[in-house]
Every structure is written in structure tokens, then in C-alpha cells.
N, C-alpha and C positions, 0 to 999 in steps of 0.2 A: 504494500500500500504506500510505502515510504521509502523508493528505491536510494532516494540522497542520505537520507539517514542512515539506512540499511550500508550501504558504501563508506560510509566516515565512522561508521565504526569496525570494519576490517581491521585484521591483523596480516602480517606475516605477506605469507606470500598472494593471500587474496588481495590484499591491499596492493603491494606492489603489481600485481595482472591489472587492476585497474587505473593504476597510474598510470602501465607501460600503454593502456589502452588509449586513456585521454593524453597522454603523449604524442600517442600515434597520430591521435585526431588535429592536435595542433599542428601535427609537421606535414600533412597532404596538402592544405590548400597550397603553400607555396613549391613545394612538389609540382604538385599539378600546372599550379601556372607557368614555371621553368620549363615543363614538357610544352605545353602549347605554345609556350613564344617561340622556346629553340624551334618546332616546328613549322608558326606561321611566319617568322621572320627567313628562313631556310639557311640560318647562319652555318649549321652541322648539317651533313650526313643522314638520313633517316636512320640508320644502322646505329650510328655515335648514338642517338638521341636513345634509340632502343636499348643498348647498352648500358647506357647509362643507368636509365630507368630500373633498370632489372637490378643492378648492382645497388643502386640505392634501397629497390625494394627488400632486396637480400640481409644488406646493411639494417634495417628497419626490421626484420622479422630475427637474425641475429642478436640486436641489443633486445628487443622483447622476450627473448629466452633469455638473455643475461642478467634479462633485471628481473624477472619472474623469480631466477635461481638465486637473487642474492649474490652477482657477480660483479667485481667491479671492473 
């Protein structure tokens, strides 16, 4: 009934999946607009731009399992 409440009282590693989660949420939109300029401007590569993307997403799902586990 009370999902915000519910969440800030977390411990442990539930609390950290939620953090890594609204993490996540803050770091796409600028993600996202990086992909759409490098593309609509055609500064790179369609491929660089692909690459990229992927190694960030990589990077991004990476630190979400290092912070879930308590890693620095």
C-alpha cells in the first residue's frame, strides 16, 4: 500500500538492488540522448555508436551486480 515507505526501510542488500535500481534510472536519460545525437548528428560510425552503447550497457549491468554484492 506504501511502496516508498516499504523501500526506506530496507536493509542490506534489498536496499542496495534499489539504489543500484534508481541509479540506473538517473543514468539513461543522458545515455539515451548521447545515442540519439551521436546518431542524428552522424559525427561516428553507426557501429562506434553501437558499441558503445553495448559496453556502457554492460558497464551499467556490471556495477548493478557490484553494488547489489557489496563491492567496491
Amino acid at each position: 500500500a506504501r511502496p516508498r515507505e516499504f523501500l526506506a526501510q530496507l536493509e542490506g542488500r534489498a536496499a542496495r538492488a534499489n539504489h543500484a535500481q534508481a541509479n540506473s534510472y538517473e543514468a539513461f536519460p543522458p545515455f539515451a540522448a548521447g545515442v540519439v545525437i551521436a546518431h542524428v548528428t552522424g559525427g561516428a560510425d553507426q557501429s562506434t555508436i553501437d558499441l558503445l552503447a553495448v559496453v556502457f550497457i554492460v558497464a551499467r549491468v556490471a556495477y548493478g551486480l557490484c553494488y547489489i554484492a557489496d563491492k567496491s
